[in-house]
Each structure stands twice: as C-alpha cells, then as structure tokens.
C-alpha positions, 0 to 999 in steps of 0.5 A: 404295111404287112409283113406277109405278102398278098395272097393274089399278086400280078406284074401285068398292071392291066390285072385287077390283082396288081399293086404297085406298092408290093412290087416296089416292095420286092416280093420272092415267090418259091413254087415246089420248093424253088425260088422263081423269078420269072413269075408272071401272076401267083396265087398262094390260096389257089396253088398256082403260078403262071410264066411266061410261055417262051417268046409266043405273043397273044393277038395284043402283043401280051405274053403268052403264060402258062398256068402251072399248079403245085406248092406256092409261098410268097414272101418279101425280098429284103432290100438294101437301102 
C-alpha cells in the first residue's frame, strides 16, 4: 500500500468513493489546521469536507451532511498492533 492516503474518501459504503481497505487502515483528516474525527467524506484536491448536520435524517434515513470548504490533509493513523 501507499504511504499517502486517497485524495477522495467516503465512510458511506454505498459511495463510489469508499474503500474499505483505508478505512481499516485508519486515515486522520486535519481541516483549517484541526483534526476531525467526525468526517463523513473529504476531498483533499477539491478542498472540502462534509459532517454530519446534527441528528437531522434524509427521507431514506441517511444523515444529513453539510459540505464545508477550507484546508484539508489527510494522513494515516498509526495503529498499535
């Protein structure tokens, strides 16, 4: 595997841009200069995040997000084995 993470990534398995195999991997997101752990999807290219919009539910029971724009790096959480 690489040593950076995806450009693109989602938690939502129904995204094209989900892979489970970085997620079990652990990937860290910092936005503006502060680490989120409640990321939904990011983007490093395009500048974006989006999380979770409260407790606020679609019509399929899917969380609301909100996209939010700014600085964004992703990087791989070292895990302890």
């Amino acid at each position: 595997m690489s040593d950076t993470p995806p450009d693109r990534l989602a938690v939502n398995p129904t995204s094209p841009f989900h892979d489970p195999a970085m997620l079990e991997r652990g990937v860290g997101v910092r936005f503006n200069g502060i680490e989120r752990d409640d990321v939904e999807e990011y983007s490093v290219s395009e500048g974006w995040i989006r999380v979770q919009a409260g407790k606020a539910r679609d019509r399929r029971g899917n969380p609301m997000t909100l996209k939010i724009n700014g600085s964004v790096e992703a990087y791989f959480l070292e895990l302890n084995k």
